[in-house]
ChimeraX commands (.cxc) that place a marker at each C-alpha (Angstrom):
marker #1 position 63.46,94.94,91.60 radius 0.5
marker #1 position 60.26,93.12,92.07 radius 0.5
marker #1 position 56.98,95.27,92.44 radius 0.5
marker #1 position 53.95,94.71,94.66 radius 0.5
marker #1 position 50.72,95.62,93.78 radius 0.5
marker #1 position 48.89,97.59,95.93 radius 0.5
marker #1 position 45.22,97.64,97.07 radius 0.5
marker #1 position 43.72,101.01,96.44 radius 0.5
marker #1 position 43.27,102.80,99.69 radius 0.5
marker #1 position 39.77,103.16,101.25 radius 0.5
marker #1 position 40.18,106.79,102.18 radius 0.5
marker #1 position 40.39,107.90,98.41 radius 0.5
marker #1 position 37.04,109.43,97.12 radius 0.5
marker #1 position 38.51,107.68,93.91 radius 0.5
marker #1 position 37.96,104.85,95.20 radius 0.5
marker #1 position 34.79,104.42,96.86 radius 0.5
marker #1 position 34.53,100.52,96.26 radius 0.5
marker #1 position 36.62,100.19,99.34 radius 0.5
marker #1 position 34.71,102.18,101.81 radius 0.5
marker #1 position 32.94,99.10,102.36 radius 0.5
marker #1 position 34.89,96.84,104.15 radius 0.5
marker #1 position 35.82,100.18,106.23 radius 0.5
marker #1 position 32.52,100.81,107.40 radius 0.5
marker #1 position 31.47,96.83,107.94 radius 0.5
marker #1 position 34.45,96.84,110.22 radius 0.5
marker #1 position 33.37,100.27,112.01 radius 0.5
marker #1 position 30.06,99.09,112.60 radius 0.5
marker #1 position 31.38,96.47,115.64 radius 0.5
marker #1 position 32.72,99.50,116.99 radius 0.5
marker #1 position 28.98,101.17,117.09 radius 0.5
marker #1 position 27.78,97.96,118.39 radius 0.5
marker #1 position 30.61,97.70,121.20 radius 0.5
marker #1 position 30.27,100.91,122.04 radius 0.5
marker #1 position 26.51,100.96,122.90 radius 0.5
marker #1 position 26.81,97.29,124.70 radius 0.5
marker #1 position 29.59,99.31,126.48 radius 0.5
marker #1 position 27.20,101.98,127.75 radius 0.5
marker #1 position 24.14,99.53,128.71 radius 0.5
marker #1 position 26.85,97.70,130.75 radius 0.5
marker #1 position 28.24,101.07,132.74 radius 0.5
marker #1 position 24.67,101.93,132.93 radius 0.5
marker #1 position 23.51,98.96,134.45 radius 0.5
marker #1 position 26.75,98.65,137.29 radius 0.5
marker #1 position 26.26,102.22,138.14 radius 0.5
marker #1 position 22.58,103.32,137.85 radius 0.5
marker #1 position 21.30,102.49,141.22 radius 0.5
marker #1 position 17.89,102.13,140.09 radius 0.5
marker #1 position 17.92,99.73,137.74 radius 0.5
marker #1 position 16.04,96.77,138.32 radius 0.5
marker #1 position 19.26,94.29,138.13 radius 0.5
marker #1 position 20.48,96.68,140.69 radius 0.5
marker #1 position 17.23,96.38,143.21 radius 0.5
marker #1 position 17.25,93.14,142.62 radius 0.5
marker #1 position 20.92,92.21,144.05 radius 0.5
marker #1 position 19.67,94.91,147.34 radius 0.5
marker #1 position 16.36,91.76,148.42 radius 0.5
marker #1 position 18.08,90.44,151.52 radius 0.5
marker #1 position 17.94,86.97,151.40 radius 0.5
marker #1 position 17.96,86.64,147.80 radius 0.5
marker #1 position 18.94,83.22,146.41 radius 0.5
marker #1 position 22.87,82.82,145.64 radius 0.5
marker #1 position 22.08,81.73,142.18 radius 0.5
marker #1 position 21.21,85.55,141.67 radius 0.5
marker #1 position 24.65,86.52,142.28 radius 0.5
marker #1 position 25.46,84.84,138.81 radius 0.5
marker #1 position 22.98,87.29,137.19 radius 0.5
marker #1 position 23.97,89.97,138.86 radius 0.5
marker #1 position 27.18,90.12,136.57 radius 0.5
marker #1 position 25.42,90.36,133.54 radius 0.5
marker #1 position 26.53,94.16,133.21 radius 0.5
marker #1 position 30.40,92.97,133.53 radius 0.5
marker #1 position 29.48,90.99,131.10 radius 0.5
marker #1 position 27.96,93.14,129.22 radius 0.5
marker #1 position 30.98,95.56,129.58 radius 0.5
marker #1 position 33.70,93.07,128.31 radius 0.5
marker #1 position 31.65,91.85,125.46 radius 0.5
marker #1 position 31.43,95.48,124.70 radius 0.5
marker #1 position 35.02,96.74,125.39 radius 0.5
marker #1 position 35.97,93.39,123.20 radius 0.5
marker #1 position 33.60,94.37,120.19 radius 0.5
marker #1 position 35.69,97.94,120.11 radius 0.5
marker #1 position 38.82,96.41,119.93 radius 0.5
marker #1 position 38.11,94.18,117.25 radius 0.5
marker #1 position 36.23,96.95,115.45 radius 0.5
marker #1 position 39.86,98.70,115.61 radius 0.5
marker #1 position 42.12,95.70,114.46 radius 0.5
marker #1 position 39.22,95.84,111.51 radius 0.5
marker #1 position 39.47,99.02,110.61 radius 0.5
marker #1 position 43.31,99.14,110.66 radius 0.5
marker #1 position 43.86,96.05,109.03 radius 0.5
marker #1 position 40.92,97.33,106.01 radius 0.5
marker #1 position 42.90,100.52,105.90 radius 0.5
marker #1 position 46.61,98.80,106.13 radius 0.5
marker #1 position 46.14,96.15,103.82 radius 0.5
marker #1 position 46.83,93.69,106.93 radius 0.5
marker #1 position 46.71,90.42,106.48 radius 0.5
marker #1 position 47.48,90.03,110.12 radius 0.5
marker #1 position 45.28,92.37,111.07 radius 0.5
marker #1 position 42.50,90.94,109.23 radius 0.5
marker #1 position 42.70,87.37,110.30 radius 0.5
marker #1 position 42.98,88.60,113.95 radius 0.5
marker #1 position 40.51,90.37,113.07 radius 0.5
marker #1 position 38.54,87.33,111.59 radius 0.5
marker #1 position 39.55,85.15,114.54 radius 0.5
marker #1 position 38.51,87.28,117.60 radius 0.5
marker #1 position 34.89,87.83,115.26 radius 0.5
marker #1 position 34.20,84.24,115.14 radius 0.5
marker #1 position 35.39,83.12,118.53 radius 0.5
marker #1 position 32.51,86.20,119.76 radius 0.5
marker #1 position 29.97,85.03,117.58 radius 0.5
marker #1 position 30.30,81.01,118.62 radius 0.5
marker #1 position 29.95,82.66,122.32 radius 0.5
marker #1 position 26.84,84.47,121.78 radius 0.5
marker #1 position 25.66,81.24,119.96 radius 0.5
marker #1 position 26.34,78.87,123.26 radius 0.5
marker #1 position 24.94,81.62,125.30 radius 0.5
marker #1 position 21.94,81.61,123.47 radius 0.5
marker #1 position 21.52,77.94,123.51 radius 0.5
marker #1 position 22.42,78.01,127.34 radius 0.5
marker #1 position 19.24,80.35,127.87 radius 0.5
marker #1 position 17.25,78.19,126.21 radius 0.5
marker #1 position 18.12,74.90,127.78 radius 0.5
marker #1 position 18.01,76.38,131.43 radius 0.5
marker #1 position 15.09,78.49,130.80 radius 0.5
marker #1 position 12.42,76.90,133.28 radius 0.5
marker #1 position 15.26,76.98,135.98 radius 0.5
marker #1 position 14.85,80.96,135.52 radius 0.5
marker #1 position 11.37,80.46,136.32 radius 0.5
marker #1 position 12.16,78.67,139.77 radius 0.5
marker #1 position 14.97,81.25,140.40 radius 0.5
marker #1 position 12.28,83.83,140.07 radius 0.5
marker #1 position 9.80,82.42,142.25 radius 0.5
marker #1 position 12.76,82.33,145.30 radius 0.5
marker #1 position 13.63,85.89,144.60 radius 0.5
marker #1 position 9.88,87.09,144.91 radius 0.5
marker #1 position 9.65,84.62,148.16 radius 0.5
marker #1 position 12.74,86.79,149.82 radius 0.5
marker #1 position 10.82,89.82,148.33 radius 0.5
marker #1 position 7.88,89.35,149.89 radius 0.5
marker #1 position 9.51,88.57,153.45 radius 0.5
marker #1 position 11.71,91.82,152.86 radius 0.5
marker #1 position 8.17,94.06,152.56 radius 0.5
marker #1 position 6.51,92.35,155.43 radius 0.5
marker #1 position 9.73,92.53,157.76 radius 0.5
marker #1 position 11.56,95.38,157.31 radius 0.5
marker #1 position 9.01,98.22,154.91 radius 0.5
marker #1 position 7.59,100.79,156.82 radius 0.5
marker #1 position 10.92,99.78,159.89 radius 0.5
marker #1 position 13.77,99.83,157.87 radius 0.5
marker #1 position 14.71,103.41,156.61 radius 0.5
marker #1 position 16.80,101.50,153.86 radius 0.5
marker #1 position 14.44,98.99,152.48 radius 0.5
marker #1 position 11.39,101.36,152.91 radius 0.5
marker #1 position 13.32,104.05,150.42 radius 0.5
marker #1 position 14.44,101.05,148.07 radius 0.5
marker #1 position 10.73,99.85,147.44 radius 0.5
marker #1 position 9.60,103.33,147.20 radius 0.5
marker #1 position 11.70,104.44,144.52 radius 0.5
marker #1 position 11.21,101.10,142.26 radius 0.5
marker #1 position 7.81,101.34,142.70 radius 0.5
marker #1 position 7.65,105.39,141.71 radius 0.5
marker #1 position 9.50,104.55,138.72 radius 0.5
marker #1 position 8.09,101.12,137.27 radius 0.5
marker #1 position 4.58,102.66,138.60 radius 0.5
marker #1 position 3.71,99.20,140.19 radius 0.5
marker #1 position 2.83,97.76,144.28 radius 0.5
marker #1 position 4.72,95.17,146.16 radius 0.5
marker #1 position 6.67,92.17,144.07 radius 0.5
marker #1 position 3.33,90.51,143.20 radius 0.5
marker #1 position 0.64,92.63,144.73 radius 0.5
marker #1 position -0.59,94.93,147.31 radius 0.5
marker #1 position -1.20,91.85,149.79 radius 0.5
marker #1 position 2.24,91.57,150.31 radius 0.5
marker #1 position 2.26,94.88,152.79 radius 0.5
marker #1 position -0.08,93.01,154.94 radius 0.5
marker #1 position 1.71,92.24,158.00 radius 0.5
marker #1 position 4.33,94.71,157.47 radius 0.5
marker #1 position 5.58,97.78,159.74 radius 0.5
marker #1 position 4.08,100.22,157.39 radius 0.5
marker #1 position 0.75,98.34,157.04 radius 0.5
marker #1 position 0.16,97.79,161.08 radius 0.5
marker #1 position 1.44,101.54,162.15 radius 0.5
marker #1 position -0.78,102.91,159.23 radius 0.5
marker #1 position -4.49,101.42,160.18 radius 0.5
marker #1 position -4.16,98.79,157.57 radius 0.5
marker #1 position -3.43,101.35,154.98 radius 0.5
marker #1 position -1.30,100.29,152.22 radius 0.5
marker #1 position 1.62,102.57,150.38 radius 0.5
marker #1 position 0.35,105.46,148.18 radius 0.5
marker #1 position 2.33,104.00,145.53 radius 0.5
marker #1 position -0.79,101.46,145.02 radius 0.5
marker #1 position -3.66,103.96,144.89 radius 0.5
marker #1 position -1.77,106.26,142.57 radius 0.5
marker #1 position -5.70,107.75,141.59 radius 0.5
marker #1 position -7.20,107.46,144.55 radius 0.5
marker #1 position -7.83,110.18,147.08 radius 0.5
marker #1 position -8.88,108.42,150.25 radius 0.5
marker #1 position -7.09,105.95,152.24 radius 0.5
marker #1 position -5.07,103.19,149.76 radius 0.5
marker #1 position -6.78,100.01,152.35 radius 0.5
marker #1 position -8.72,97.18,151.25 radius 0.5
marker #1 position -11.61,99.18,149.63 radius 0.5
marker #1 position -9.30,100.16,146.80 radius 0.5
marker #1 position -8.60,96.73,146.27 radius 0.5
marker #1 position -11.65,95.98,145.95 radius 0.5
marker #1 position -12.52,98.65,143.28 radius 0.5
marker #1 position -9.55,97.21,141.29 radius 0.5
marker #1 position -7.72,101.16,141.44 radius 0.5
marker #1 position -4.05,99.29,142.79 radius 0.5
marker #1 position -0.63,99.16,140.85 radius 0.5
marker #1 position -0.01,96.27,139.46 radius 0.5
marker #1 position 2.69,94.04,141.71 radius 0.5
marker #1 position 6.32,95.31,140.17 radius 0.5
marker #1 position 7.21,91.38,139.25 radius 0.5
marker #1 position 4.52,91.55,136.95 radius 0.5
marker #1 position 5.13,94.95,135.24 radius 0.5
marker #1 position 8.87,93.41,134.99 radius 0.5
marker #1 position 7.73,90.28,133.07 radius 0.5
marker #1 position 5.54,93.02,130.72 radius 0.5
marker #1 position 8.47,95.03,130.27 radius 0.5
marker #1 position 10.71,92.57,128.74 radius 0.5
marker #1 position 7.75,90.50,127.19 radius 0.5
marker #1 position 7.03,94.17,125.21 radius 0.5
marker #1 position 10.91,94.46,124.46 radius 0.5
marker #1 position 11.41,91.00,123.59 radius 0.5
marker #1 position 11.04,91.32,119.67 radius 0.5
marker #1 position 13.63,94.87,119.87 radius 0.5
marker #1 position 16.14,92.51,121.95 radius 0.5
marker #1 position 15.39,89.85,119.05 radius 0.5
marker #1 position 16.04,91.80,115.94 radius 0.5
marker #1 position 18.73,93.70,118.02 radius 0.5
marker #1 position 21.01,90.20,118.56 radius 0.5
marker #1 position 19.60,89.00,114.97 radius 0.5
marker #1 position 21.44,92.24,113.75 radius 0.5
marker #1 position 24.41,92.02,115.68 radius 0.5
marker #1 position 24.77,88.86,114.79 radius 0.5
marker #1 position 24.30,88.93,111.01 radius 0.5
marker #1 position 26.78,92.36,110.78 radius 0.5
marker #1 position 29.64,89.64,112.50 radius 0.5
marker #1 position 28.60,87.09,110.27 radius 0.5
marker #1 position 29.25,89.90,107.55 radius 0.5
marker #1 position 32.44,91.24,108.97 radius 0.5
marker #1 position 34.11,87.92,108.93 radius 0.5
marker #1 position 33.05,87.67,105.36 radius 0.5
marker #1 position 34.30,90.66,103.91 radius 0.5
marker #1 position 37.70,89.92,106.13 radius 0.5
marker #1 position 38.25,87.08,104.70 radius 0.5
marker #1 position 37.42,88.62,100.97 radius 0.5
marker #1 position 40.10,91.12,101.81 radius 0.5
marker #1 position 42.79,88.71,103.26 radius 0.5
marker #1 position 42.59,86.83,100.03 radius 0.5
marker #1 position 42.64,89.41,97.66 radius 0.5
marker #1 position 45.49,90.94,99.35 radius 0.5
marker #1 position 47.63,87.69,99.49 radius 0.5
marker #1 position 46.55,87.27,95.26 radius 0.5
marker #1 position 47.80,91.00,94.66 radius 0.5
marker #1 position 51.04,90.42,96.54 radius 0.5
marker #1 position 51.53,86.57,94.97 radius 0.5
marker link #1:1,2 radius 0.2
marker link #1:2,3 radius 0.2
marker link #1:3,4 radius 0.2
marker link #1:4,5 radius 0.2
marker link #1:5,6 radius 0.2
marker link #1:6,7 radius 0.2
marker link #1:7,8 radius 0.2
marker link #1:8,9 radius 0.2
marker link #1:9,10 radius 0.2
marker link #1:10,11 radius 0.2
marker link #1:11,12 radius 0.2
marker link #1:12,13 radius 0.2
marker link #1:13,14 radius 0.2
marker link #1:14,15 radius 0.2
marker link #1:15,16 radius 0.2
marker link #1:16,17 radius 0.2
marker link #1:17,18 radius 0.2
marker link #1:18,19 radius 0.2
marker link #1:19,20 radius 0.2
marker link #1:20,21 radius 0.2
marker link #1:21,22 radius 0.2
marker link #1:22,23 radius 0.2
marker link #1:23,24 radius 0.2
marker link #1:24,25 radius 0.2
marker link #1:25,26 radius 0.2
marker link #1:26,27 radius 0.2
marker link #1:27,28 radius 0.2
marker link #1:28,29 radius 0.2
marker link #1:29,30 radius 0.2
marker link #1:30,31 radius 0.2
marker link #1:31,32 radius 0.2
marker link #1:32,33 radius 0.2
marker link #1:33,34 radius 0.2
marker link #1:34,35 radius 0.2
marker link #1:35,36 radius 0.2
marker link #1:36,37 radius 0.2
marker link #1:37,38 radius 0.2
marker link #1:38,39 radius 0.2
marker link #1:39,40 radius 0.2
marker link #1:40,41 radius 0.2
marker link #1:41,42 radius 0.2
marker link #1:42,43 radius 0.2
marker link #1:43,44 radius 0.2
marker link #1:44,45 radius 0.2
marker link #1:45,46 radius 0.2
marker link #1:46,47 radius 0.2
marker link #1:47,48 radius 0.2
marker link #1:48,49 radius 0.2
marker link #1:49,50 radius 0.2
marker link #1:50,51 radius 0.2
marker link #1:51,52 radius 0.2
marker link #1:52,53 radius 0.2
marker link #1:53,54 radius 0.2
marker link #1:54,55 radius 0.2
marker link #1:55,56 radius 0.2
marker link #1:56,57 radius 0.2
marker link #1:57,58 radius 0.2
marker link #1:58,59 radius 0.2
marker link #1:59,60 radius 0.2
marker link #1:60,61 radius 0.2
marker link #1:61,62 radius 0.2
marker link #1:62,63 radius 0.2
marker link #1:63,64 radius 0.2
marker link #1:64,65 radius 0.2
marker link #1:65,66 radius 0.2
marker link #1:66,67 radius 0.2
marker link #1:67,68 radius 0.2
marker link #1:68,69 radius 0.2
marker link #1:69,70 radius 0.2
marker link #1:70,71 radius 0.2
marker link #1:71,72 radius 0.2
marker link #1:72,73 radius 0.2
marker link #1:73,74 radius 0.2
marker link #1:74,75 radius 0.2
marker link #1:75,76 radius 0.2
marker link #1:76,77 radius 0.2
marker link #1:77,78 radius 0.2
marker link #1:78,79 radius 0.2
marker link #1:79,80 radius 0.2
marker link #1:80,81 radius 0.2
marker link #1:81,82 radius 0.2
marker link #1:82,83 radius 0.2
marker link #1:83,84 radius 0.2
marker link #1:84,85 radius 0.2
marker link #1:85,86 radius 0.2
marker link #1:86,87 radius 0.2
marker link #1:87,88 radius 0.2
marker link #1:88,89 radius 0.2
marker link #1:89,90 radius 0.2
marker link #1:90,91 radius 0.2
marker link #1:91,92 radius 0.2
marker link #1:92,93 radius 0.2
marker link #1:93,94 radius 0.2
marker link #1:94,95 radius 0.2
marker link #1:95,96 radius 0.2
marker link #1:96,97 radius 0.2
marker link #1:97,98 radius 0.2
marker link #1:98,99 radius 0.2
marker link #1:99,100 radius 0.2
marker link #1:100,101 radius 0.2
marker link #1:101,102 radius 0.2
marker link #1:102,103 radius 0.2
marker link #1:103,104 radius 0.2
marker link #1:104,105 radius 0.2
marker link #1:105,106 radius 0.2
marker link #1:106,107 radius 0.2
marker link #1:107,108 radius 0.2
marker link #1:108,109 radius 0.2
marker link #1:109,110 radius 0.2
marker link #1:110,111 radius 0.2
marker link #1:111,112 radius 0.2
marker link #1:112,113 radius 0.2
marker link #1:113,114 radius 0.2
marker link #1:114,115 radius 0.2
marker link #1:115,116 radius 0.2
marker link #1:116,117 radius 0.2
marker link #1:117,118 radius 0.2
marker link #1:118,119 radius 0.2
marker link #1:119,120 radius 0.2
marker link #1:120,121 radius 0.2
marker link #1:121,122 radius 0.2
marker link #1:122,123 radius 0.2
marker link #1:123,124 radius 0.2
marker link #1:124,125 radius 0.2
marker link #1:125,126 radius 0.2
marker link #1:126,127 radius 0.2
marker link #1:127,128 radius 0.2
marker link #1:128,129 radius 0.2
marker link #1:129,130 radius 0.2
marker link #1:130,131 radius 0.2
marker link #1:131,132 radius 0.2
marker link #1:132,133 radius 0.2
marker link #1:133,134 radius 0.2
marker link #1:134,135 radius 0.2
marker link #1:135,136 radius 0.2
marker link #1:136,137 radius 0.2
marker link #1:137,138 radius 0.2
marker link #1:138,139 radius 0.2
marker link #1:139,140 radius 0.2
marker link #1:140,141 radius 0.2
marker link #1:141,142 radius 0.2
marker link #1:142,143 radius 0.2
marker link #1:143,144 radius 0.2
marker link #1:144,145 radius 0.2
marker link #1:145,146 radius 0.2
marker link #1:146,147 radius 0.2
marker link #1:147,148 radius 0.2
marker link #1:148,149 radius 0.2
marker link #1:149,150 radius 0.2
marker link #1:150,151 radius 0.2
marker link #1:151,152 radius 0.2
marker link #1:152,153 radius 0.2
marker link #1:153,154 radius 0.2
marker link #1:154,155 radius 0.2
marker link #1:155,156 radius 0.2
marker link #1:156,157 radius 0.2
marker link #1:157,158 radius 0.2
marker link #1:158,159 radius 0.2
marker link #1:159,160 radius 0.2
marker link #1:160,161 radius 0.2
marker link #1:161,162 radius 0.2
marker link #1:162,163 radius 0.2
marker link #1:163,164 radius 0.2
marker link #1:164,165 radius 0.2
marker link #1:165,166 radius 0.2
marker link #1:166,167 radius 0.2
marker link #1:167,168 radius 0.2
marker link #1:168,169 radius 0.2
marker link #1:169,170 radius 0.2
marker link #1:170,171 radius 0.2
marker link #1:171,172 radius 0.2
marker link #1:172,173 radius 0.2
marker link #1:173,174 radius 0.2
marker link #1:174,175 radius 0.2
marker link #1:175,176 radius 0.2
marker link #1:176,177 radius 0.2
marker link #1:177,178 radius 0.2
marker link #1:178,179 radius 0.2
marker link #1:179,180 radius 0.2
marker link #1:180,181 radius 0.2
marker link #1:181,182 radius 0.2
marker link #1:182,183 radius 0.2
marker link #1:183,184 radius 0.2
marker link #1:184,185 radius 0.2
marker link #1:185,186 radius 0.2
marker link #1:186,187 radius 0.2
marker link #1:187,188 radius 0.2
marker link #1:188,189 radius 0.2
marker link #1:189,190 radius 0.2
marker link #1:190,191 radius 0.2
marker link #1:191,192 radius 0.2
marker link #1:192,193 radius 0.2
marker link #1:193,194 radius 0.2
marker link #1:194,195 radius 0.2
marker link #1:195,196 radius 0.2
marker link #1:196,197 radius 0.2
marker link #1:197,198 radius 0.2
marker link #1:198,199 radius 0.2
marker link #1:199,200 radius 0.2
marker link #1:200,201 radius 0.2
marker link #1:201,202 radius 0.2
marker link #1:202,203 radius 0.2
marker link #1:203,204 radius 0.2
marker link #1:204,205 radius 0.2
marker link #1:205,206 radius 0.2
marker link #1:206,207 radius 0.2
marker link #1:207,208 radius 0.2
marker link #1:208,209 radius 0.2
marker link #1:209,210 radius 0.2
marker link #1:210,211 radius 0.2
marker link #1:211,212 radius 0.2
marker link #1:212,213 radius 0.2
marker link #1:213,214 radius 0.2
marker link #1:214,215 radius 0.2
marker link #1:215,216 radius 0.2
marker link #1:216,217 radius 0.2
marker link #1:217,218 radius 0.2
marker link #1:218,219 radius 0.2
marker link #1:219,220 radius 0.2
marker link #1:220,221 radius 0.2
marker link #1:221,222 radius 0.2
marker link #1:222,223 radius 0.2
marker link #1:223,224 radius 0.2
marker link #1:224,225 radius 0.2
marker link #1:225,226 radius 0.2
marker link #1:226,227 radius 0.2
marker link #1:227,228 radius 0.2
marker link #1:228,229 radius 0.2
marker link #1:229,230 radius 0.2
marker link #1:230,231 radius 0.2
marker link #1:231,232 radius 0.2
marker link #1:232,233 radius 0.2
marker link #1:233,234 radius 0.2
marker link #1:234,235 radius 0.2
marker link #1:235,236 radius 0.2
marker link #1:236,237 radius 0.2
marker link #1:237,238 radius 0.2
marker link #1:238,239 radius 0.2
marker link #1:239,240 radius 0.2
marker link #1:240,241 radius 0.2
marker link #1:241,242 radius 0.2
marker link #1:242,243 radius 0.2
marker link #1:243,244 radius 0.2
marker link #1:244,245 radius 0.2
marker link #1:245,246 radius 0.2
marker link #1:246,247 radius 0.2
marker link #1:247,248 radius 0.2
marker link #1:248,249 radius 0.2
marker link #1:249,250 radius 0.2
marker link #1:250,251 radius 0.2
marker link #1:251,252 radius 0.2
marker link #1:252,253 radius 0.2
marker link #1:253,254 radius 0.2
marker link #1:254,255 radius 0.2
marker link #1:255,256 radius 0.2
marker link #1:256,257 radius 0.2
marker link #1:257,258 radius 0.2
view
């Protein structure tokens, strides 16, 4: 009767060695499941700024492609669980299977987040021009419907209450609008959060407005940009890890059972 050798199993305290390649393989889980969460949050918080966005009528079509990003964000995360699982199973099984699945799904995710880096980078100055249409159907949204349409009028207000800013790029873009003509030139309160008397052109003046909300966006991910950095350098350096410690397990398991 011929006898295979077995790996020790990760679960014994005996055997500690082996926790390792059980936890690297856990630790896509962690990541899938908070990509997972930022994705749900993002389709279902209604004031998110994706989600304002996608509510400018007018907006350009191209913005429809952006809009997905929290589907996106959703499968990517839902995937990274799943092959987190296959990981830990195969780790724990001695899989060889499981592990090269396991491998497989990890690199064909990692070369995607590498092309979709790339692809940011080469179409970067179109994201400029796609800005610059959104804040043009911005602006005409404000000076149409604000201060007429109960809709719009409660969308601006609560984007502007939470990212404390005034208009897409300034206070000048409620000139013209309902709000501005039926309030004696007045602008929203939201702009003169510190000042007392009437938010009009005096306050302007003084320099006590909000800043416009585009630019407290552009400051917001400018301030994040090194966390989003070192959070996709991470993410991608545990993969990178997790296919090598696969890969160290398929092999040793196919020399134990040679």
């Amino acid at each position: 009767m011929s006898y295979v050798k077995r790996l020790p199993c990760p679960c014994n305290a005996e055997n500690k060695p082996f926790l390792c390649p059980l936890f690297t393989a856990t630790l896509p889980q962690l990541a899938g499941a908070a990509i997972l969460g930022v994705g749900i949050w993002v389709k279902v918080d209604s004031g998110s700024i994706l989600s304002f966005l996608g509510k400018i009528d007018n907006a350009p079509p191209e913005l429809g492609q952006v809009l997905q990003v929290g589907y996106l964000l959703i499968a990517i995360g839902a995937v990274l669980l799943i092959i987190g699982f296959l990981g830990c199973c195969g780790a724990v099984r001695e899989s060889r299977c499981m592990l090269l699945l396991f491998f497989i799904i990890v690199l064909l995710v990692f070369i995607a987040e590498v092309a979709g880096a790339v692809v940011i980078l080469v179409f970067r100055p179109l994201a400029d021009q796609l800005f610059n249409k959104i804040g043009k159907a911005a602006v005409q949204n404000i000076k149409k419907d604000y201060g007429g349409n109960a809709d719009t009028t409660a969308l601006w207000n609560s984007t502007m209450n939470s990212l404390k800013c005034c208009g897409f790029y300034n206070a000048s873009d409620f000139v013209g609008s309902p709000y501005y003509v039926n309030h004696s030139s007045q602008f929203p309160p939201q702009c003169c959060p510190n000042v007392i008397h009437p938010c009009n052109a005096a306050a302007a003046i003084n320099g006590t407005m909000s800043p416009g909300c585009f630019p407290k966006i552009k400051q917001l991910v400018n301030d994040n940009t090194v966390v989003i950095v070192a959070v996709a350098l991470g993410i991608a350096a545990l993969e990178i890890c997790a296919m090598v410690v696969s890969m160290i397990l398929y092999c040793k398991i196919k020399s134990t059972m040679a």
